[in-house]
Wavefront OBJ file of the C-alpha trace (Angstrom):
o trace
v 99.410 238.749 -56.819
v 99.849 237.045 -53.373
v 102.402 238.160 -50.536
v 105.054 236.056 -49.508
v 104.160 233.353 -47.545
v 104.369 234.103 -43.539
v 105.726 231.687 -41.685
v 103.007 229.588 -40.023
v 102.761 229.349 -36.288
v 101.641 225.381 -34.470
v 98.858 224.115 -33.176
v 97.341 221.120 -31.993
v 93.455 221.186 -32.309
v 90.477 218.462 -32.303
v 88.604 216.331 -32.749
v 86.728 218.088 -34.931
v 83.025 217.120 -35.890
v 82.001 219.132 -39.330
v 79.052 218.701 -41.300
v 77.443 220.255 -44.468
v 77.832 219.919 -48.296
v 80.473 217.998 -49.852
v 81.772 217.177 -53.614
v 84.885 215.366 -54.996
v 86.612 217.327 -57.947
v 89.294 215.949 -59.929
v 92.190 218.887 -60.757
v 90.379 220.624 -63.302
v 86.998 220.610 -61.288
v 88.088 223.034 -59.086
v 86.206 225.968 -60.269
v 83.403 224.497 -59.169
v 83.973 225.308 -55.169
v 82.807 228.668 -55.220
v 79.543 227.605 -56.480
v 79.286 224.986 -53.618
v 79.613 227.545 -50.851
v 76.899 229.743 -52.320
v 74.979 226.511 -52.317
v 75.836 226.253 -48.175
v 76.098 229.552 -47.182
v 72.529 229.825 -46.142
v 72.972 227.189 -43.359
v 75.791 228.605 -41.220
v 74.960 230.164 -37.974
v 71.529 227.497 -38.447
v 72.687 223.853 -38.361
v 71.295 222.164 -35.305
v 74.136 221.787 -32.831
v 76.726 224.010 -34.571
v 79.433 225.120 -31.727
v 81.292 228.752 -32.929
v 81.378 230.717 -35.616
v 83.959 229.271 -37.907
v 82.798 227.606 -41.082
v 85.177 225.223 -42.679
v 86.180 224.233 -46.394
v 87.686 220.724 -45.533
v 89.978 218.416 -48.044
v 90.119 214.830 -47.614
v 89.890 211.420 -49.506
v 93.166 213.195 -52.011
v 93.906 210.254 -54.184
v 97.363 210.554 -56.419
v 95.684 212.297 -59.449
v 94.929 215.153 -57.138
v 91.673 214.369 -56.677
v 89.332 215.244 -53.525
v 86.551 215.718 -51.945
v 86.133 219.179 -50.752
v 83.352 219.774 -47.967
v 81.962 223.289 -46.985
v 80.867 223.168 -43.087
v 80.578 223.945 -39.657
v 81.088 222.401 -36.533
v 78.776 220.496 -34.660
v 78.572 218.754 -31.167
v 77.293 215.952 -32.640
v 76.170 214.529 -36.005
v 72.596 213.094 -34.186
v 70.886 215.918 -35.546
v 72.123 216.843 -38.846
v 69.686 217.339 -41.817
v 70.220 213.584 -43.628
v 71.061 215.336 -46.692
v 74.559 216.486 -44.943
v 77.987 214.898 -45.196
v 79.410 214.145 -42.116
v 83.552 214.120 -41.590
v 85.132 213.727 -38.460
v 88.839 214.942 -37.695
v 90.513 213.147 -35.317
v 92.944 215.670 -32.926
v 96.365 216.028 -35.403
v 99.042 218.534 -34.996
v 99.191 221.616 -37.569
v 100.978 224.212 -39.509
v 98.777 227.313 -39.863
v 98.533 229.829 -42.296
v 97.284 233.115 -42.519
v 95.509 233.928 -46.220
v 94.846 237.654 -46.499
v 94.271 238.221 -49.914
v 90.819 237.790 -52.084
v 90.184 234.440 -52.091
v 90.791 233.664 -55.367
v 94.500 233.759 -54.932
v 94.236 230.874 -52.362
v 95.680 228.578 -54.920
v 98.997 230.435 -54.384
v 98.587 229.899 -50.991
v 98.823 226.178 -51.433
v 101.006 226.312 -53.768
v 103.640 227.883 -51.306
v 102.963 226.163 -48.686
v 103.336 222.717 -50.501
v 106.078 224.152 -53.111
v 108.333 226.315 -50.961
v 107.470 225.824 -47.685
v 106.664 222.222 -46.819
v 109.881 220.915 -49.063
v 112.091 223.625 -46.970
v 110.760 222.683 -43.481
v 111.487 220.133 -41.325
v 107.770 218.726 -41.308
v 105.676 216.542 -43.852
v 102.405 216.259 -44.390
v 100.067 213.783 -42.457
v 97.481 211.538 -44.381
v 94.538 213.698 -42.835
v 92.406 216.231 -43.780
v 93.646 219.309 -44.441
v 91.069 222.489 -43.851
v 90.328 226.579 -44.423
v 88.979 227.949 -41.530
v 87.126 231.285 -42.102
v 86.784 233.558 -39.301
v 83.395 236.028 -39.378
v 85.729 238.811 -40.605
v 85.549 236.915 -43.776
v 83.190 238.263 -46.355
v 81.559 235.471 -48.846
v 80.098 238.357 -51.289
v 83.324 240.259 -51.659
v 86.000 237.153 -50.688
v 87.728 239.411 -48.674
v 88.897 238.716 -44.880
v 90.737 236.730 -44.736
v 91.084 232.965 -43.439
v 93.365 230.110 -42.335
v 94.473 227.323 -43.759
v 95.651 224.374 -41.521
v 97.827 221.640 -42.816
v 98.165 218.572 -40.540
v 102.105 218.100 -40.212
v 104.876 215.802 -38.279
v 108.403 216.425 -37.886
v 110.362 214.659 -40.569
v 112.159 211.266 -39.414
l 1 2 3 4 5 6 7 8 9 10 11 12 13 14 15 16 17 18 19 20 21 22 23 24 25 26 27 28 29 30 31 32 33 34 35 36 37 38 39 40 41 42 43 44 45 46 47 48 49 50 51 52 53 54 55 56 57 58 59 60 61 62 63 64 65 66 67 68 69 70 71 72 73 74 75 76 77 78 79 80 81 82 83 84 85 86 87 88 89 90 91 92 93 94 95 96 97 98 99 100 101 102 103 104 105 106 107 108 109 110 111 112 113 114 115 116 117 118 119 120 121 122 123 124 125 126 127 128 129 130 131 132 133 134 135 136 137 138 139 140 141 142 143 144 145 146 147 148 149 150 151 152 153 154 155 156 157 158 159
């Protein structure tokens, strides 16, 4: 079972160019994220112009059936180079709420369910039509889903 919730700290960050492999899943589809990273894992640390360490699991085009597409990345310098194969997303500079995800990382659905059924409806922010994102750190372990990550959630005060 997940911990509370900590309270997020602020940052703003970007742009952010990510590329790599991406899916849309309706709801139920879910499951099937996992099996995506395995499919990318082999490329981070060796796409052409990546810049740091991080690799990303980025949510964007949500439609109001919860559907998404879901893209497993890294970031790049530019998308010039990119094997043609590759989604490309680019994140234009937004303000966030982060949060820390210890647990195994099949509990992060609790995660998101806190932060959009506790603490988003308590706060005095709402969400921002833009992609949301995991970042994983290279403490996080893909074979044991332990390490941890963060999960950023583009916010604004509310009017």
């Amino acid at each position: 079972m997940t911990s509370a919730l900590s309270a997020p700290r602020f940052e703003d960050h970007g742009p952010l160019l990510i590329a790599g492999i991406s899916e849309r899943y309706s709801e139920a589809a879910r499951a099937g994220i996992p099996a995506q990273w395995q499919r990318f894992a082999p490329y981070i640390g060796h796409v052409s112009g990546q810049t740091g360490s991080y690799a990303y699991g980025v949510c964007y085009n949500t439609d109001d059936e919860a559907n998404m597409d879901y893209l497993c990345g890294v970031q790049v310098q530019g998308f010039a180079s990119i094997p043609p194969d590759f989604a490309r997303l680019r994140i234009a500079p937004q303000h966030y709420a982060v949060f820390h995800h210890a647990e195994h990382i099949s509990a992060i659905g609790e995660t998101f369910r806190a932060i959009f059924g506790q603490w988003l409806p308590a706060s005095d922010y709402e969400i921002v039509d833009a992609p949301l994102f995991e970042r994983y750190t290279s403490s996080f372990d893909g074979r044991t889903g332990m390490g941890g990550l963060e999960v950023w959630v583009p916010v604004r005060p509310k009017s």
